[in-house]
Structures are given as structure tokens and as C-alpha cells.
C-alpha positions in Angstrom: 0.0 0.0 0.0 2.8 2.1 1.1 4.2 1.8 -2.6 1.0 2.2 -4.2 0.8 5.5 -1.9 4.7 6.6 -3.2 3.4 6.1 -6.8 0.2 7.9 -6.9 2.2 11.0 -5.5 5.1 11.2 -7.9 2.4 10.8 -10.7 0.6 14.0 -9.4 3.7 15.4 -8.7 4.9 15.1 -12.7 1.8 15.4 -13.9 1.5 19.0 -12.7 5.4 19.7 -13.7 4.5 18.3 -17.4 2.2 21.6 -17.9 3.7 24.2 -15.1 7.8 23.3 -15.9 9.5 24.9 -18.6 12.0 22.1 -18.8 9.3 19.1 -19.2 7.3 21.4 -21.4 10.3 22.2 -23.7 11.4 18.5 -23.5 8.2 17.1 -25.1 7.9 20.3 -27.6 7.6 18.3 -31.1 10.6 21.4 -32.2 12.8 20.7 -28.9 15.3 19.5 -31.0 15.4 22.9 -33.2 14.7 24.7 -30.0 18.0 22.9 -28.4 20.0 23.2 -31.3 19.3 26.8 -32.0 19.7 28.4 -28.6 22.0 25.7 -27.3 24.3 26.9 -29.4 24.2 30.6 -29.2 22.7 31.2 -25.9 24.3 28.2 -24.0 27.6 28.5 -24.1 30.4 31.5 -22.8 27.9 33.9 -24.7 24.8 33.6 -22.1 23.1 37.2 -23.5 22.5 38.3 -26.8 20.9 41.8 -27.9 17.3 40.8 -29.3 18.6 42.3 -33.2 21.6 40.3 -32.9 19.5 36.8 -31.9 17.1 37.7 -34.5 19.7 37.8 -37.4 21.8 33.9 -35.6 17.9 32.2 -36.0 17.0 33.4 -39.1 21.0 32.3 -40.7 20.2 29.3 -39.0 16.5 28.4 -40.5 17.7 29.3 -43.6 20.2 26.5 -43.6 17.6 24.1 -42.1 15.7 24.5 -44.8 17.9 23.5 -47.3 17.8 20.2 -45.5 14.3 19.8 -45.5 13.2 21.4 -42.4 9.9 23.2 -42.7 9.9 26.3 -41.0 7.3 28.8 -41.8 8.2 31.8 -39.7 10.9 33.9 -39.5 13.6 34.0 -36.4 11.7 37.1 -34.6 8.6 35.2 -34.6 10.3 31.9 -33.5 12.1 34.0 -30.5 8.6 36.0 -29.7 7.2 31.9 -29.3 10.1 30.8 -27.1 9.7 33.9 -24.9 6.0 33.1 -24.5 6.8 29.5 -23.7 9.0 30.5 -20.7 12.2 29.4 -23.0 13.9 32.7 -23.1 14.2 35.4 -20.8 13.7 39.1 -22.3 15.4 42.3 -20.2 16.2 45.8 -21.2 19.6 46.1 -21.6 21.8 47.6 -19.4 24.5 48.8 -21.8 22.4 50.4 -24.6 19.0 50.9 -25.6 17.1 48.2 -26.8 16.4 44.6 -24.9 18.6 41.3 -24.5 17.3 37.8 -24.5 18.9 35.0 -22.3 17.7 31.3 -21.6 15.7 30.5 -18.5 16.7 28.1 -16.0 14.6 25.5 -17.3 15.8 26.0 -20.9 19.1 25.6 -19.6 18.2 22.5 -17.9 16.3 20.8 -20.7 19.9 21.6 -22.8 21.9 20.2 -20.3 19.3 16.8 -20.4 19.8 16.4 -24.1 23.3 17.0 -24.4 24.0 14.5 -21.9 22.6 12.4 -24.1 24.4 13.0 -27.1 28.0 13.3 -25.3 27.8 9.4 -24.8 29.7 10.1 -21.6 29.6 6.6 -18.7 27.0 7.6 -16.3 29.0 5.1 -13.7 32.6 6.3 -12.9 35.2 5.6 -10.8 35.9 9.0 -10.3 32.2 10.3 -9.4 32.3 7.3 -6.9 35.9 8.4 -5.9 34.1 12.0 -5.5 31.3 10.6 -3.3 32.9 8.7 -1.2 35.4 11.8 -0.4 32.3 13.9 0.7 30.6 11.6 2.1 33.8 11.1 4.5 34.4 14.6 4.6 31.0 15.0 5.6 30.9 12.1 8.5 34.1 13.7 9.7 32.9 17.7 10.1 29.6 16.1 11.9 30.7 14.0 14.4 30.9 14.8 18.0 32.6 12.4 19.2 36.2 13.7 19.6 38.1 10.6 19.8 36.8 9.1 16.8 37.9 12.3 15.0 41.0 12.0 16.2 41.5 8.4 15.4 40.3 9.7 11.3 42.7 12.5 11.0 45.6 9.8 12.6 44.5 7.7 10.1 44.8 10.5 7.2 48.1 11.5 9.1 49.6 7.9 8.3 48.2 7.7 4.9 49.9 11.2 4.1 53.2 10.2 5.5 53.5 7.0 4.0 53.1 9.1 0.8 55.8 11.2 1.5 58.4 8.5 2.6 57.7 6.5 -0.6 58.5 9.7 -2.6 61.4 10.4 -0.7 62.8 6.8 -1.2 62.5 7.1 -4.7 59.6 4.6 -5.5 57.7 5.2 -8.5 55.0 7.5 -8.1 51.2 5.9 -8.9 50.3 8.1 -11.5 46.5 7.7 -12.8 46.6 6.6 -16.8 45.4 8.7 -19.7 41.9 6.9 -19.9 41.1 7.2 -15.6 42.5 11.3 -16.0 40.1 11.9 -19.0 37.4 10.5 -16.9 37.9 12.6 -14.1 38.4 16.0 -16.4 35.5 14.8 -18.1 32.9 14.6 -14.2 34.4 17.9 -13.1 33.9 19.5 -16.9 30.6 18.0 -16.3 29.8 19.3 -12.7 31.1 22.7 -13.9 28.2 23.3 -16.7 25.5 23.0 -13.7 26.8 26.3 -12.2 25.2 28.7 -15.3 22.2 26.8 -15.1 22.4 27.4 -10.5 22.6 31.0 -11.7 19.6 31.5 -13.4 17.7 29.7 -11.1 19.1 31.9 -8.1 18.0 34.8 -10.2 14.9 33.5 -10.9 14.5 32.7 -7.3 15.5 36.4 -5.9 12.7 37.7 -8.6 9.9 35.3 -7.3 11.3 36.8 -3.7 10.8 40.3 -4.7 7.4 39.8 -6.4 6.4 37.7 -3.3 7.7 40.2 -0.8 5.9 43.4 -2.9 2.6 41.1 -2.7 2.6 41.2 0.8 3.5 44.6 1.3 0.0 45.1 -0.6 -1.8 42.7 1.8 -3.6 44.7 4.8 -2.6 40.8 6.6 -0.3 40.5 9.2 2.4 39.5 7.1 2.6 42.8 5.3 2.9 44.9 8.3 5.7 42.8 9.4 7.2 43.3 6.0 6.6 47.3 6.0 8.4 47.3 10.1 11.4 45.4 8.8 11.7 47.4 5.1 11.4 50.5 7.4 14.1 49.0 10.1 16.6 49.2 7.4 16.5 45.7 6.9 17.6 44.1 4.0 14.6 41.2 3.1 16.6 40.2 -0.3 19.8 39.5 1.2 18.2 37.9 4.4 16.5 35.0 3.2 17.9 31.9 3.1 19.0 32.2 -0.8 20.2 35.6 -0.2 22.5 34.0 3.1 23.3 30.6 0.3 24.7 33.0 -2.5 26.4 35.3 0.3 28.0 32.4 1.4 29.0 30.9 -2.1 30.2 34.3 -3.3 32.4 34.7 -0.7 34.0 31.7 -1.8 34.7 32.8 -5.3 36.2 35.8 -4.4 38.3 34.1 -2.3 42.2 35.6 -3.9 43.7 32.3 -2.5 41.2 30.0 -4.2 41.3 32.2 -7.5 44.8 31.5 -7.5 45.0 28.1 -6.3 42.2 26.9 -9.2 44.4 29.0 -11.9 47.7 27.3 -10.7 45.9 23.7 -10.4 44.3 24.4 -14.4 47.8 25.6 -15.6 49.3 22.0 -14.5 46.5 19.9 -15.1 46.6 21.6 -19.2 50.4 21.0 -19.0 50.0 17.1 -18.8 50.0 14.8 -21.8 46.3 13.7 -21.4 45.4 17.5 -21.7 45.8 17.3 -25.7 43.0 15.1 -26.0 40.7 17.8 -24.6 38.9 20.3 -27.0 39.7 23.7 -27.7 36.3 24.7 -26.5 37.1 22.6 -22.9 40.5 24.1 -22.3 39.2 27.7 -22.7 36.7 26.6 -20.6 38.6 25.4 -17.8 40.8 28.1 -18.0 38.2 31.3 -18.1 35.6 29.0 -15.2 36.8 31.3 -12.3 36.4 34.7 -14.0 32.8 34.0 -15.3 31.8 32.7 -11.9 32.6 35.9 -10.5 31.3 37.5 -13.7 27.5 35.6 -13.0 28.6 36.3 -9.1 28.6 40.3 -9.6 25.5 40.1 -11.9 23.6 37.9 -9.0 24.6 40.7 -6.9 23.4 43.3 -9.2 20.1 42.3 -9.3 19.8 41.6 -4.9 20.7 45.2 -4.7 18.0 46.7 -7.6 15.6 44.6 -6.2 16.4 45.6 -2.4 16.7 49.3 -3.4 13.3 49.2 -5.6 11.6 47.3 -2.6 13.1 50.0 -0.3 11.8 52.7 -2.2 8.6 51.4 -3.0 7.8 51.4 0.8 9.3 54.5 1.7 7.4 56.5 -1.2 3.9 55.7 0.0 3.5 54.2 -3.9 2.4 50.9 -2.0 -0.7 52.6 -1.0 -1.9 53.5 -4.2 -1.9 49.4 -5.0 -3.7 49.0 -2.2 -6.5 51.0 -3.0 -6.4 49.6 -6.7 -6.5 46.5 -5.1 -9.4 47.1 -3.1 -11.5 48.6 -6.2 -10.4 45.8 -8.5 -11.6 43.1 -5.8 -15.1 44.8 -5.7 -15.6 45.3 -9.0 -14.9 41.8 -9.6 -16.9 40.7 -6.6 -20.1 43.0 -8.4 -19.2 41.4 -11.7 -20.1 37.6 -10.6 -23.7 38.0 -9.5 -24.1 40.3 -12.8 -22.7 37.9 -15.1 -26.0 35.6 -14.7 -28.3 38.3 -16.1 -25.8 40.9 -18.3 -24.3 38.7 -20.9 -20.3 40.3 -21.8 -22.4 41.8 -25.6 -25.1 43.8 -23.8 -24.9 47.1 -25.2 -24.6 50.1 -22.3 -25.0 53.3 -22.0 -21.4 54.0 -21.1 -19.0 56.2 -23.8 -15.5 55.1 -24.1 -13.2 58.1 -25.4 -11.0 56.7 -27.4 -6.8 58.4 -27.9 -6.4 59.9 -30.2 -2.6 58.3 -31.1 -3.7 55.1 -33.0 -2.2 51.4 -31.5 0.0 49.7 -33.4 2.8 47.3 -33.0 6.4 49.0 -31.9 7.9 46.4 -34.7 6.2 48.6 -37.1 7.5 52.2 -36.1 10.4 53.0 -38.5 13.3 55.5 -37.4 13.8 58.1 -39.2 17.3 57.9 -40.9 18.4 61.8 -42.2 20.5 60.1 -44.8 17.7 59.3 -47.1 17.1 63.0 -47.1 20.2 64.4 -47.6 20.6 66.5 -50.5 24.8 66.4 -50.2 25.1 66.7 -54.1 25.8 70.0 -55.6 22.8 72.0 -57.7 24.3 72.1 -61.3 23.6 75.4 -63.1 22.8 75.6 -66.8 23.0 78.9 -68.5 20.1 80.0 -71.1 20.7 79.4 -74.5 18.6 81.3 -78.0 16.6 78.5 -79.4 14.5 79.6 -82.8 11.3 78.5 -84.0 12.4 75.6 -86.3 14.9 74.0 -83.9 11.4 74.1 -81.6 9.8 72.4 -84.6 12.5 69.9 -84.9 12.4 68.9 -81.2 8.5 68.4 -80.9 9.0 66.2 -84.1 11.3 64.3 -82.3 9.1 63.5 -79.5 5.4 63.8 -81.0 3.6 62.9 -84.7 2.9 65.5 -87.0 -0.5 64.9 -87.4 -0.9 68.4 -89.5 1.5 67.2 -92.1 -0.1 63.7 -92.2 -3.5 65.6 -92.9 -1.9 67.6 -95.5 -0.3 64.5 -97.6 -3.6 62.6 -96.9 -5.7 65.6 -98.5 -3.7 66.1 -101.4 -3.5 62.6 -103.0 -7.3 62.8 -102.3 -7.2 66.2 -104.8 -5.9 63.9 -106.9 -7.8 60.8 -107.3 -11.0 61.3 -105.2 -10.0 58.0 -102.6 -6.6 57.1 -101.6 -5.6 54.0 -99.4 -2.9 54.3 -96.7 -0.4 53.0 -98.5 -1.0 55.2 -101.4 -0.2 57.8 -99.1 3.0 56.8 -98.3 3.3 56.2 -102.1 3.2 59.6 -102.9 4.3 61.4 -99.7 7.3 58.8 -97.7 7.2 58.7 -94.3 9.3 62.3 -92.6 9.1 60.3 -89.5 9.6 56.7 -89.9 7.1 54.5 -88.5 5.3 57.4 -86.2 4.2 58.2 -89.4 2.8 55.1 -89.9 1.3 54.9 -86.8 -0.2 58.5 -86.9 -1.7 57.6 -90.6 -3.2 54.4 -89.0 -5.0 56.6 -86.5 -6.4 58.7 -88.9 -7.6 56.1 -91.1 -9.1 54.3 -87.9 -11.5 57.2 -87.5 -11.9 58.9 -90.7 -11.1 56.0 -93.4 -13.2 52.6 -94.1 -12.0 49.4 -93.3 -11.2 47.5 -97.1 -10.8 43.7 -95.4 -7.4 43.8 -97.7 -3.5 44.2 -96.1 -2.0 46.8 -97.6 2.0 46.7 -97.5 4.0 49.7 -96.4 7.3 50.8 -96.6 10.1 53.6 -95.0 13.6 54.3 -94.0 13.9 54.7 -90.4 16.0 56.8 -87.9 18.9 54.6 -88.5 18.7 54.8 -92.5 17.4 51.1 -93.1 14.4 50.3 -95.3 12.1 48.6 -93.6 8.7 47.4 -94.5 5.5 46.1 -93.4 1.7 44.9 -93.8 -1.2 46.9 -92.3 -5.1 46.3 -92.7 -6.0 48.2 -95.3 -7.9 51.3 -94.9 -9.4 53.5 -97.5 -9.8 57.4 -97.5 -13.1 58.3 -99.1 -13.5 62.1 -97.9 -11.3 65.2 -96.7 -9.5 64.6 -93.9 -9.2 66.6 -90.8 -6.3 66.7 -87.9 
């Protein structure tokens, strides 16, 4: 029964954490593998924040070359990231350095790419260096905890002996018991492991200091006890962020890293340890990160402690400055509003029309991803305003120019009329016959249009012929179209 009991809880237990966790929900995602790969692999490495134009530009490089293999992937990179935010898988902020906003993973996203690529490093999940690792803490710790003092003395006697049996096998000259390539990899390989956990402790400490701030604002609001205690203590001087049991852990933790001694001491240890002959079977990417492991602790360290003091500060302030009042009484008209709103909802359905005007502003809504900056550039008018001086221009050059450019219709009329003197009913082609074309084929055309309007239609074609522009002979067929009567421009 007792089993039964054990089951039925750890099923409700993941059964809630397959819908409320980001790391279940992004490990069941039908795109976790895209979602892995993508920010894996720019979010999840030494680079742990990315400006949103610069993220934008990695996903949509990176679509684009899944979908030469195949991959179907309708949107672009901004939308993709807009999804992942939504989802809980990345982590928007305005940035600190320069306007705009940055994105970064979440704890759980960093813990769902840890899962998976643990599963695609092939590394032993059974070591004899984790078991080594164990069994030295699990000492350490049985040691540190017991009261009895003469069984701690006979432990440290026994680690005494052990230390200078070491020594006087050294100082005779024996051969030292070195560990071989394979055991050394394995160890390098458990503490490069261990070491990729800390990002993902960080952003779940930050997380953690921003659920403590929300929580602590909410009961700040609440008329309960629990907010008046908050208000004394805020109002005390006393620092609710750094005072909670994570503020004490991370206090404690980055003490440690800024430690000079163990700075120097994990430098020195790296420097020897890349020195041996096993070290050249690491990657490029595992010896930079071994050797950079202490500064970007204290880098994430500094951040941590960034964001305790905003949040203790804006905490601070929002007490001091009376603004928790205000949310207070918003609170109280939002809760009776709310409370008038359930028994209406049984007789008012949400489309009744009232008899309440909404002003609307004037400034319409739109997205922000639709504002364009202005750029002076596309209005700069850096080129110099060329002059041209006035020159005489007589009446036939005029002529010769609208000839150019225009048909003269007038001197189409004119040869059209005076074949018809002649012979009482001309076809186009007569025309041309009699008077050749000034203007090439706009002559044509411009007898054509005539001929349209004022001529008869014969049902014969009619072939025409004139020198163009570039002194070749050229000829064609036309329908044929018979002039009967004067013709007028």
C-alpha cells in the first residue's frame, strides 16, 4: 500500500510539472530538437546574453540552412524567439548597456539543454571518479559532523599515516602511482561535467530572488499581518533580499569565489593539469573553458549581486514613497468590482450594449515592430545643384524637337488631303506612295490613327514601306484602310 501510496504522489507530482515546468514542457515540444539546437548553441555556451537584433539575425542564418535540408519552417527568427519567450524558454530584459532589450535562456531552458546533451556526449553515467568524488564527501562529511572527539582524532591519525606513508615513498625514490590517460580523461571529463550546472544554478538563483521580490511586494499590498511585518522590517533598514535563506546561500557561495587564494589556487591547479600529456586530448572549447571557469563565476557572481541590490533598493523605495498605498487602494477597487461582476454575469451577458462612452486616444495602436526611425540620410541633399545657362533657341529648332518627340498629325493631314485632290479616294499606303514617311514608322502609326477614324476598313492588307532613324528600309503589312472624304487633324 505504502508503494502504491509513493506512486500515486510522484504521478501528481509530474503530472502538474508536465504543464507548469519549462523544462518538461520544452522537453516534449515536437521542435525541442530545433529549439536545443538553435539556442544551445548561441545562448548556451560562454555567450549567455544576446541583444534581441543580434539573436534575431543567428535564428533566421540558422532556419535558412535548415531548410535547405528539408526542415519546414514557416516563420521567421523574430517570430520563433517571440514563441520561445512566450513559452518560458527565453528570458527578455532591457539592456543595461544600450538601448534596446537582451534575450537570455531560462533556468529551465538551460536545464532541458543540459538533459539532451548529456545524451548526445555518450559520456559513462557510472565512474570511478564520481564514486571516488562521493565517497570523499561523504567522508568529509561524517568527519565535520561527528561529536565524538576521539573518533575524529583516530580519522585525522588515520589520514596523518596515509599522508606520511606518501611522503616516505616519494622520498625513497619509488615510482610515483600516477593515474593513466583513460582514468585522468574521466575525471576531467565529471568535473567539466559538474562545472556546466553552475550557469544553469545562476539563473535559477535569479529566478528565485525575482519570485522573492514579487512575493515580498505582494505582501506589502496585503492589509494581513504578514505585510505589516514586511513594512516594520523594510522600514528598520532591513535588507529582506539579502536575508532570506538564498540571499544567506549565495552570500556564502560568493564569498568563496572571491576568495584571492582560491582564485589562485584553481588557476595554478588548471595551468598544471593543461600541462600534462592527457590534456591534448581535450577540445579547444574545454580548455578555454577550464581556464576562463573562475572569471565567469565571478562575472554571473557580480550580476547575481546586481540584481539583490536593484531589487532591495526598488523594494526600499517602494515602501518609503507611499506608492504601496496606491496598489492598495487599486486592489481594493479591483476586488469589488470583480466581486459586483459575478452575480451580474447571470443576467448581463459580456455583448449587452450600455449606455457607457468610451473616449478613445487619439494616437492610433500599433505594434512597436512597425515604427520605422527616421534615418536623415535618405534625405540628404549632399550633391551640388548644377547650373545651366540659357541658350537662343529659334522656332524651327522648336519644330525639330516636338518632331522628335510627337507625330505631326498636320503634315499627315496635308499628304492625306492632297492625294485625295488627286484621285477622289486614296488607301494608306497610297499615301506613303506619294508622300514617304518624314518620321519613320510614327508616321505610320499617326496615318493608322487617322484612317481608324476617318477612313473605311477594305478587309485587304496593304503593305507599307520607309527608312527609319537609322537609315534602313524597312517594311511592313497593315489592314488596309481606304480614305473616301477630306481629312481633318
Amino acid at each position: 500500500m505504502a508503494t502504491s501510496s509513493s506512486a500515486f504522489a510522484r504521478t501528481l507530482t509530474l503530472a502538474r510539472l508536465r504543464d507548469g515546468d519549462v523544462t518538461f514542457r520544452l522537453l516534449r515540444s515536437d521542435n525541442a530538437p530545433l529549439i536545443v539546437g538553435i539556442l544551445g548553441a548561441h545562448l548556451g555556451g560562454e555567450e549567455r546574453r544576446l541583444p534581441a537584433s543580434d539573436l534575431y539575425e543567428r535564428v533566421d542564418a540558422d532556419l535558412d540552412q535548415l531548410r535547405g535540408h528539408g526542415f519546414r519552417l514557416p516563420q521567421t527568427g523574430q517570430a520563433y524567439c517571440t514563441d520561445w519567450r512566450s513559452a518560458g524558454y527565453l528570458i527578455r530584459r532591457a539592456s543595461e548597456e544600450a538601448r534596446g532589450e537582451t534575450f537570455e535562456l531560462s533556468a529551465g531552458a538551460l536545464a532541458a539543454i543540459r538533459t539532451l546533451e548529456s545524451l548526445t556526449e555518450h559520456r559513462p553515467t557510472v565512474t570511478e571518479s564520481r564514486l571516488a568524488n562521493i565517497a570523499s564527501q561523504l567522508g568529509q562529511l561524517a568527519l565535520d559532523t561527528d561529536p565524538d572527539a576521539t573518533r575524529r582524532l583516530d580519522q585525522l591519525h588515520a589520514q596523518r599515516d596515509l599522508i606520511t606513508q606518501a611522503i616516505e615513498r616519494i622520498n625513497a625514490g619509488d615510482e610515483l602511482d600516477l593515474l593513466d590517460t583513460p582514468r585522468a580523461l574521466e575525471r576531467v571529463q565529471d568535473i567539466l561535467a559538474q562545472a556546466r550546472e553552475l550557469p544553469s544554478d545562476f539563473a535559477r538563483v535569479r529566478a528565485e530572488f525575482e519570485k522573492l521580490n514579487r512575493l515580498l511586494r505582494e505582501r506589502v499590498i496585503e492589509s494581513e499581518a504578514s505585510g505589516r511585518e514586511v513594512l516594520d522590517e523594510v522600514f528598520r533598514g532591513v535588507d529582506l533580499i539579502a536575508e532570506s535563506d538564498a540571499g544567506r546561500s549565495f552570500a556564502a557561495f560568493s564569498a568563496l569565489i572571491l576568495d584571492p587564494a582560491l582564485g589562485a589556487a584553481f588557476d595554478d591547479d588548471v595551468d598544471r593539469i593543461l600541462d600534462r600529456g592527457f590534456a591534448d586530448r581535450l577540445t579547444a572549447e574545454q580548455r578555454r573553458f577550464l581556464r576562463r571557469f573562475i572569471l565567469t563565476l565571478k562575472s554571473h557572481s557580480a550580476e547575481i549581486h546586481s540584481v539583490m541590490t536593484g531589487f532591495a533598493r526598488g523594494l526600499r523605495r517602494y515602501v518609503q514613497s507611499q506608492e504601496f498605498q496606491r496598489d492598495r487602494v487599486m486592489r481594493g477597487l479591483l476586488r469589488e468590482a470583480l466581486a459586483g461582476a459575478i452575480p451580474a454575469a447571470a443576467r448581463i451577458k459580456p455583448y449587452h450594449e450600455t449606455s457607457l462612452n468610451l473616449e478613445l486616444p487619439s494616437v492610433s495602436v500599433a505594434s512597436v515592430g512597425a515604427i520605422r526611425l527616421f534615418n536623415p540620410v535618405e534625405f540628404d541633399a549632399s550633391a551640388p545643384i548644377q547650373i545651366n545657362e540659357a541658350s537662343w533657341v529659334d522656332l524651327p529648332t522648336l519644330r525639330e524637337l516636338a518632331r522628335d518627340t510627337e507625330i505631326d498629325f498636320d503634315e499627315l493631314v496635308g499628304h492625306a488631303n492632297d492625294v485625295l485632290a488627286e484621285r477622289g479616294a486614296c488607301t494608306v499606303a497610297e499615301v506613303l506612295e506619294r508622300h514617304p514617311a518624314s518620321q519613320g514608322v510614327a508616321s505610320i502609326v499617326g496615318l493608322l490613327a487617322l484612317a481608324a477614324s476617318q477612313g473605311v476598313l477594305t478587309g485587304e492588307a496593304d503593305t507599307v514601306r520607309w527608312v527609319g532613324t537609322d537609315a534602313v528600309a524597312r517594311s511592313a503589312e497593315i489592314p488596309g484602310y481606304r480614305f473616301s472624304g477630306r481629312v481633318t487633324a
